[in-house]
C-alpha positions in Angstrom: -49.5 45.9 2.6 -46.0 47.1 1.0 -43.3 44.1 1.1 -39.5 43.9 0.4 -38.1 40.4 -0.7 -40.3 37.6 -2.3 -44.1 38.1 -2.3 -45.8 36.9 0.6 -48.4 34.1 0.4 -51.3 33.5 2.7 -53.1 30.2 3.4 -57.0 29.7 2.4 -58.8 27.1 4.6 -61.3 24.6 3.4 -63.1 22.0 3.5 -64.0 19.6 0.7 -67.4 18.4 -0.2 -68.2 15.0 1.5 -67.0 11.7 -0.7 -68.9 8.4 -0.8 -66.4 6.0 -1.4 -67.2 2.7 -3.3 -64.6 0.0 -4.6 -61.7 2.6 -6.1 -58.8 4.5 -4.9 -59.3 8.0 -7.2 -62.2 10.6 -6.0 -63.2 14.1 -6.8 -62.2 17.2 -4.9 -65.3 19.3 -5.0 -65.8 22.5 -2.7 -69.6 23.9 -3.0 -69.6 21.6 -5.7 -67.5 23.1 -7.9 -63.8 21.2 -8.7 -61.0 21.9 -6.4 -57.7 21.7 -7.8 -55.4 21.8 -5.2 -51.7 22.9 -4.7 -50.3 19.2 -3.9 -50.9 16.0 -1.3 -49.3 18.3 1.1 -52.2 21.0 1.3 -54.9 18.2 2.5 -55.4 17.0 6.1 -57.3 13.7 5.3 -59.0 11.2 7.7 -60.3 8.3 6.6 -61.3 5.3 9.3 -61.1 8.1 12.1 -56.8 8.0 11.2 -55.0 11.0 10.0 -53.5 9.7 6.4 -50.0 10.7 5.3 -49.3 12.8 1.9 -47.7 11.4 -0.8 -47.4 7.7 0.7 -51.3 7.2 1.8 -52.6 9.7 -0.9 -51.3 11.8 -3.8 -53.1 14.6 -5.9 -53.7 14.4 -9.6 -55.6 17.6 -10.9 -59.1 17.8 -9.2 -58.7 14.3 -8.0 -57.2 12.2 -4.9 -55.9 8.9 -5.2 -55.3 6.6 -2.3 -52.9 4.3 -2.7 -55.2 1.5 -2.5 -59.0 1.0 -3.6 -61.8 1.8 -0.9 -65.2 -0.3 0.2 -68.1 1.1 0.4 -67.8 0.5 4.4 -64.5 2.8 4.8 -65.5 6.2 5.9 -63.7 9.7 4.8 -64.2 12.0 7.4 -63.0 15.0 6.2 -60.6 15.9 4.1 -59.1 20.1 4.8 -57.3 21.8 2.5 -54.8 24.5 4.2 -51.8 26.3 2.4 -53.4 27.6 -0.9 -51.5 30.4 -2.2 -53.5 33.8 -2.5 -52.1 36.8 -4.0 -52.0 39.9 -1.9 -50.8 42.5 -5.4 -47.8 44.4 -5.6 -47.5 48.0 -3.9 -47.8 50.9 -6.2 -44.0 52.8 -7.0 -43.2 55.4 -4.6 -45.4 53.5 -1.7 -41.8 52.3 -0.1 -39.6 54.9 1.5 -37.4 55.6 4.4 -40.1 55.2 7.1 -40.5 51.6 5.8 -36.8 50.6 6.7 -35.2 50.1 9.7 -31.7 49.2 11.1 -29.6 47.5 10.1 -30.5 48.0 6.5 -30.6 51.7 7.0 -30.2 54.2 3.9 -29.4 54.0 0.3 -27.9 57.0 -1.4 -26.4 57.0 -4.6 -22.5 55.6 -3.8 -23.6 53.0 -1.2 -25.8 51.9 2.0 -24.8 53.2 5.7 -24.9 51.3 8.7 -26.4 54.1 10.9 -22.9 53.9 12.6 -19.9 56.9 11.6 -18.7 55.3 8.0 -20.2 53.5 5.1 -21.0 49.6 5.2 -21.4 48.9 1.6 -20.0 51.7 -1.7 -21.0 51.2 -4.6 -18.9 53.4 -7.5 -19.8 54.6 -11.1 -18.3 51.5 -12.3 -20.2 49.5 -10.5 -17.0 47.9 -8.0 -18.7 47.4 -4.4 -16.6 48.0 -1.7 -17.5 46.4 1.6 -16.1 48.4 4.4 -14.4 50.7 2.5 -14.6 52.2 -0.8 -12.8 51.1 -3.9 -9.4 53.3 -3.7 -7.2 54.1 -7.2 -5.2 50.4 -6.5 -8.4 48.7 -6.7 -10.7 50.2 -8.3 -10.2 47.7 -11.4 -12.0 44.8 -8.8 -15.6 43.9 -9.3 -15.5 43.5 -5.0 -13.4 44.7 -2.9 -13.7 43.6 1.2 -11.6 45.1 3.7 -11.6 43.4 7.4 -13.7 41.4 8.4 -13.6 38.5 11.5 -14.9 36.1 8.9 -12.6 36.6 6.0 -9.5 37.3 8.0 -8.4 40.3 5.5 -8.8 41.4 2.1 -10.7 39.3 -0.6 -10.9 40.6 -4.0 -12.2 38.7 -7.2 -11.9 40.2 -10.6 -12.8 39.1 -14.5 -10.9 42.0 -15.5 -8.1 41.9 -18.3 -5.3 42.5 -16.4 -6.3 40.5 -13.1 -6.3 37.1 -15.4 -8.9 35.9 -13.3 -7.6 35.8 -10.3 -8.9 35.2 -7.0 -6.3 36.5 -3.8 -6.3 37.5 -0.5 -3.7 39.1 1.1 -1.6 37.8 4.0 -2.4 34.2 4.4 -4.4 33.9 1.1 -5.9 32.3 -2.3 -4.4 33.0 -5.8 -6.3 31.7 -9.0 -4.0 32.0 -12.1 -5.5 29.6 -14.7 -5.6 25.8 -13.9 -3.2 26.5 -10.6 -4.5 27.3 -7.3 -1.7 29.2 -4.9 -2.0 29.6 -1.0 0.1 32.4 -0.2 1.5 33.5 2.7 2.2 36.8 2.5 2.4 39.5 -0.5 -0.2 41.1 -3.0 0.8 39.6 -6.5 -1.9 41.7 -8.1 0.6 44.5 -7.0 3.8 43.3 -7.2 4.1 42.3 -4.0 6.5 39.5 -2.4 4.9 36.1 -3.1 5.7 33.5 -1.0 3.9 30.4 -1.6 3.3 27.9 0.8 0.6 25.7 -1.2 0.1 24.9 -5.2 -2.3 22.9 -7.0 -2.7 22.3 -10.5 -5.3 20.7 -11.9 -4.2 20.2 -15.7 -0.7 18.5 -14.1 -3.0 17.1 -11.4 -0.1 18.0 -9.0 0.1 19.2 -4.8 2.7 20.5 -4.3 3.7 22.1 -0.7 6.7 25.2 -0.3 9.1 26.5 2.3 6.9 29.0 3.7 10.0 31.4 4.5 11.3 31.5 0.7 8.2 30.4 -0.9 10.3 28.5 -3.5 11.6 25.0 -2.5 9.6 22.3 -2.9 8.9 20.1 0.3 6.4 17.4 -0.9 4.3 16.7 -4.0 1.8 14.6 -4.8 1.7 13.6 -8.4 -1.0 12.8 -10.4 -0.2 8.6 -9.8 -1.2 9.4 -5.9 2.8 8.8 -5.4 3.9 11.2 -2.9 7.3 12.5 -2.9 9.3 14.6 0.0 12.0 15.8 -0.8 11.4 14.4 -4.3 10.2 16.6 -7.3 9.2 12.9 -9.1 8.0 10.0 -6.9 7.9 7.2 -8.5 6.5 4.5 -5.8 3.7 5.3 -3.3 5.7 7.2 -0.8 9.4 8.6 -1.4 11.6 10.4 0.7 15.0 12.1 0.4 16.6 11.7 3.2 16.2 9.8 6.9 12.6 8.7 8.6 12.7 9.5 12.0 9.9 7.9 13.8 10.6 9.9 17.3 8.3 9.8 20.6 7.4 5.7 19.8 8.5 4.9 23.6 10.7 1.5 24.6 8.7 -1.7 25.5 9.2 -4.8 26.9 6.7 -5.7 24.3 8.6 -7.7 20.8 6.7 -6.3 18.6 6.5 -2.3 19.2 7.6 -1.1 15.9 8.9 2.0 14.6 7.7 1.5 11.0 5.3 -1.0 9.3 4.8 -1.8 5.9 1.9 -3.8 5.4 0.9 -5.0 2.6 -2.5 -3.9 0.9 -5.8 -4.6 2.5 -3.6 -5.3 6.2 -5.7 -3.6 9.0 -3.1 -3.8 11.2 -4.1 -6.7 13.5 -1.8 -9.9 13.6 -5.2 -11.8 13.2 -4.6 -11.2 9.5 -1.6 -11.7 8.8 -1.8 -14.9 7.1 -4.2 -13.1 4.5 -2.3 -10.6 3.6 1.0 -11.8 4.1 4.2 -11.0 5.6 5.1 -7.5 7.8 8.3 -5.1 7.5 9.2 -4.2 10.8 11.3 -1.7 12.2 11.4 -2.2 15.8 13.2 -2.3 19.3 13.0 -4.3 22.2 12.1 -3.6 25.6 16.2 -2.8 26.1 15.9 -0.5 23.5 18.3 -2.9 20.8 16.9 -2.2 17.2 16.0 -4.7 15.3 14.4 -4.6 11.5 12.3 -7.7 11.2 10.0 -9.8 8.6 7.0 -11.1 10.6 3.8 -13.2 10.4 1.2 -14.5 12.5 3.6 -17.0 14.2 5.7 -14.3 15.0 9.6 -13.4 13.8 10.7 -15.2 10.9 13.7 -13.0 9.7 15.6 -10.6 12.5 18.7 -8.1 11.5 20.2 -6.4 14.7 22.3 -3.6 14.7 25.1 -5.8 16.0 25.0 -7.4 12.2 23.3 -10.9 13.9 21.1 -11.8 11.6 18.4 -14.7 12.6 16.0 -16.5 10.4 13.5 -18.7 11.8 13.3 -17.5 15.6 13.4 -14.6 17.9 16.4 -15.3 19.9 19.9 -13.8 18.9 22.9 -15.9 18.1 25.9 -14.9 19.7 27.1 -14.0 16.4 27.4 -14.4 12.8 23.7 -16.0 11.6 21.3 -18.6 13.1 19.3 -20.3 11.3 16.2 -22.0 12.7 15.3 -23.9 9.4 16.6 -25.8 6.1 19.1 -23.3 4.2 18.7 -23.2 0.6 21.6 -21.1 -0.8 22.9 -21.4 -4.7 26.2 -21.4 -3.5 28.8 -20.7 -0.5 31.6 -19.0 -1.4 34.8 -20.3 -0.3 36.9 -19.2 2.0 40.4 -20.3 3.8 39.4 -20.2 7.7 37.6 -18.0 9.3 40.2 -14.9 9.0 41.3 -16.2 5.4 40.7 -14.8 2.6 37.6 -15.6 0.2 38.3 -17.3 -3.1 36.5 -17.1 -6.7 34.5 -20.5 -6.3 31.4 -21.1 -4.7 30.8 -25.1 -3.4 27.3 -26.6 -2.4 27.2 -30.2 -0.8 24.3 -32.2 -2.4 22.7 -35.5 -1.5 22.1 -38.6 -4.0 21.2 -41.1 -2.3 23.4 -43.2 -0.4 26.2 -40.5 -1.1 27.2 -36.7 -0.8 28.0 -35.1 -3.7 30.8 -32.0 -3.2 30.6 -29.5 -6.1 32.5 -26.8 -6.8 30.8 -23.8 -9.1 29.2 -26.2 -11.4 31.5 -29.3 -11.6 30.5 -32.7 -9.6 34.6 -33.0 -7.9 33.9 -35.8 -5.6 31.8 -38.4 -4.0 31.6 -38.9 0.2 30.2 -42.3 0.8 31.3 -43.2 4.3 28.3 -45.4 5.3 28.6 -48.9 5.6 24.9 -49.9 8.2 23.2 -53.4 7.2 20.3 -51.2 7.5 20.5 -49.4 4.4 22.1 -52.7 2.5 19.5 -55.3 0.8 20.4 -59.0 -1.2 23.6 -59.1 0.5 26.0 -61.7 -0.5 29.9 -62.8 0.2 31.8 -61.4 -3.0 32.6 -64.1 -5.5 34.5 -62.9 -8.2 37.7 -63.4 -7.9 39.6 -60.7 -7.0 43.4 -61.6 -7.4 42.9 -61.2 -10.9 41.4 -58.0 -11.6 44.3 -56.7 -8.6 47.0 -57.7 -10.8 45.5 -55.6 -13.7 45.5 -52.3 -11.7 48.0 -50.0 -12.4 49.6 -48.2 -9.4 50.7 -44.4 -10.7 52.6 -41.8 -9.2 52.1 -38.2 -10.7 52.0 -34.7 -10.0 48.9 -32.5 -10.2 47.9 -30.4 -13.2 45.8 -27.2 -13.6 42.2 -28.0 -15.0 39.4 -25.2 -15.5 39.1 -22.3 -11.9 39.2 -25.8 -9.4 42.9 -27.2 -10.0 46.3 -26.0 -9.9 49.4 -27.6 -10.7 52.3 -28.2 -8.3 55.9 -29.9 -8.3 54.4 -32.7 -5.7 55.0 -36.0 -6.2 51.7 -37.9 -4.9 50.8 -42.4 -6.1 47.4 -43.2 -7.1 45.1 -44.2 -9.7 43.9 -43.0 -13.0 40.6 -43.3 -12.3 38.8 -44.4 -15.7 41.5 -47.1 -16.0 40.8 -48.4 -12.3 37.1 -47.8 -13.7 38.0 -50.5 -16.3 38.9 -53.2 -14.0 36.4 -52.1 -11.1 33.4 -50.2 -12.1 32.0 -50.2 -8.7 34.8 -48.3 -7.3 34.9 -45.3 -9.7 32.5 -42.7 -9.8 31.7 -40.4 -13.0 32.6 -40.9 -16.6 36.0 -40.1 -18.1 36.0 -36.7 -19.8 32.6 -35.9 -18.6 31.9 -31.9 -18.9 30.5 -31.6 -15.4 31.7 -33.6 -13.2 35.6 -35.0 -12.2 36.0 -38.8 -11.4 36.8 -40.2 -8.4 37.1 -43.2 -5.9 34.8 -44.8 -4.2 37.0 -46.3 -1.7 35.2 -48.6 0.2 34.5 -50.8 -3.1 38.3 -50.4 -3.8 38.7 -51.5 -0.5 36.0 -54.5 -0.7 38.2 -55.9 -3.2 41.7 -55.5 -2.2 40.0 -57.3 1.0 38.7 -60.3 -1.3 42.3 -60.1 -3.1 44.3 -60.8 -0.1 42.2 -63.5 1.3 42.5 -65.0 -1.8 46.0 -64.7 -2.0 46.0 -65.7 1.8 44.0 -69.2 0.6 46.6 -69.9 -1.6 49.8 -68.9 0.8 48.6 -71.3 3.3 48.1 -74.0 0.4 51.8 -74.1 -0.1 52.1 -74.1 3.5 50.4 -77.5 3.6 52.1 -79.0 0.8 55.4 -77.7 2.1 55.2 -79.4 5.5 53.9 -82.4 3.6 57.2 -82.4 1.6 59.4 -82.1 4.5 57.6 -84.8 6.6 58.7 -87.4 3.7 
């Protein structure tokens, strides 16, 4: 019979010769006794045992020959084995035998420009120049495209694709379209380029830059968002150089109030974070922007024990727990700061210096930028005393060596200034002389300015005056012993 299309193929039943099987898995395919070579595994029905085997897995084909995937006995059974499927060749219809009566709608009839539709206009034109035109024929303004579709529910307008010279091979659509133009892809929005018509872009891609890049639809020029061949997306920002940046504010808007601490406008996460607090302790700490269930702001730094740095927008700032100071700082924790800058009251004004207090063990050490100024030792507890014993030096002595000064004080690096007061003391590397334990530092040292210890000074001034005591009521005695003779 005629055909259009690919040439049909019939099947050709049969059945093979019977097989005795023995102790091997490959058998001949014989049909009258003459070889069969079969198509594939897939044109045999084969039983063996009384079961249907499967092609391919139980069984494959090899020339005349099947080949179970395992050897047989001489006590399995092959059934049958049917072969289905062969191709037969019907021949090919003599020229001339196909005409009109052998076609029928929707096909309906080829002429020389195109194919009808049996309807009022032409489905399909094809011109001298061999341009097809679907739905309409190729007009003077596009006659230069290879196709040319006009309507269509599918396409949503025109679609035109060219290899033409003066198309550059381009592929467009207008209204809501595609445009090709080497390595960049453009998603228009309205306007026929191919004609001169008002471009506005709305989408670009390049693929040498490896650059998206998304436009103001209404002017088809300013840029909006990219994102650059690092995966770095910018808005707003015609080079992004982190994963995400943005020119201008964030505005997280319908996230609704909750008495729950940790709704958050914003996270930032670090990588690998799924969002549950079950992992935060894997991957670290959380950037919050959030507010409470009165709606108070707050940006946080949280892990799986909850807040551990808080910033309101009242300017309290709390590290270490969830509960606002009244203001200022709190600090649930050790602070470790280099310095603390210095300042005269709370309403005074801030000086140059920074001071830190620091802890050497049994005293405090005050320091001012990076000089040692001074000592605190104020404790005085048995507790923290060992191999205590009454003083025994004498102390008179090294008291009458001590020289008592007055003098006024000088300027010396950013920590002193000099004044016109009169104040008594020590100099303390001469006291140091006489009394080591009661001077603290070394004279001239480049980090550090010498001072008293005052409770050694004291020790021994104590010692001092006993002794001179001892001695007053000495005199005493003898003088009552001189009067009574």
């Amino acid at each position: 019979m005629p055909f259009i299309g690919k040439q049909p193929k019939v099947g050709a039943f049969q059945l093979i010769d019977s097989i005795t099987t023995s102790a091997t898995a490959t058998y001949a395919l014989t049909v009258d006794g003459s070889a069969y070579f079969p198509e594939s595994a897939r044109n045999l029905i084969v039983s063996l045992n009384g079961v249907t085997q499967a092609p391919d897995s139980a069984y494959t084909v090899s020339g005349s020959n099947i080949v179970f995937d395992s050897a047989l006995t001489a006590s399995d059974v092959v059934d049958y084995i049917l072969v289905i499927g062969d191709a037969v060749d019907i021949g090919i219809p003599s020229d001339g035998t196909v005409g009109t009566s052998q076609m029928s709608y929707p096909l309906g009839n080829f002429s020389s420009t195109g194919i009808d539709d049996n309807a009022t206009s032409t489905a399909i034109t094809i011109d001298s120049s061999q341009n097809v035109g679907i739905g309409a024929a190729p007009t003077a303004s596009s006659s230069y495209r290879t196709l040319n579709i006009t309507g269509g529910a599918d396409v949503g307008g025109a679609l035109r694709l060219s290899t033409t010279a003066n198309e550059n091979g381009h592929l467009f659509q207008y209204n809501d379209g595609i445009y090709l133009s080497g390595d960049e892809v453009t998603f228009i929005s309205t306007g026929d380029p191919a004609v001169g018509g008002d471009v506005k872009t709305a989408y670009r891609v390049d693929r040498t830059a490896q650059l998206h890049r998304w436009f103001d639809p209404l002017d088809g020029t300013t840029e909006r968002m990219r994102i650059n061949s690092s995966g770095n997306v910018g808005i707003g920002v015609t080079d992004p150089a982190q994963e995400l940046e943005v020119a201008g504010a964030i505005l997280a808007s319908s996230v609704p109030y909750s008495s729950n601490q940790d709704e958050a406008y914003l996270i930032a996460g670090t990588a690998g974070w799924t969002g549950a607090t079950t992992n935060w302790n894997t991957f670290g700490f959380q950037h919050r922007i959030k507010t409470d269930g009165g709606g108070v702001p707050r940006v946080t730094i949280d892990n799986a024990a909850g807040e551990v740095f808080s910033v309101y927008n009242s300017g309290v700032t709390v590290v270490g727990g969830q509960t606002p100071a009244g203001g200022g700082a709190g600090i649930f924790g050790a602070l470790q700061a280099i310095g603390f800058g210095s300042r005269s009251g709370v309403l005074g004004s801030h000086g140059p210096n920074c001071f830190n207090i620091y802890w050497s063990s049994p005293s405090l050490q005050a320091w001012v930028d990076s000089t040692n100024i001074g000592t605190f030792s104020l404790t005085s507890d048995y507790r923290i005393k060992r191999n205590i014993e009454s003083m025994s030096e004498p102390a008179l002595a090294r008291i009458a060596q001590l020289r008592p000064v007055t003098y006024q004080p000088a300027n010396f690096k950013d920590l002193f200034e000099e004044s016109d007061e009169i104040k008594e003391g020590f100099i303390a590397h001469e006291l140091q002389e006489v009394i080591p334990s009661a001077v603290d530092g070394e004279k001239d040292a480049e980090d550090q300015i010498q001072s008293l210890k005052v409770d050694a000074l004291c020790a021994v001034l104590t010692k001092a005056i006993q002794e001179q005591q001892a001695i007053i009521e000495d005199l005493q005695t003898r003088l009552s012993a001189l009067e009574a003779n």
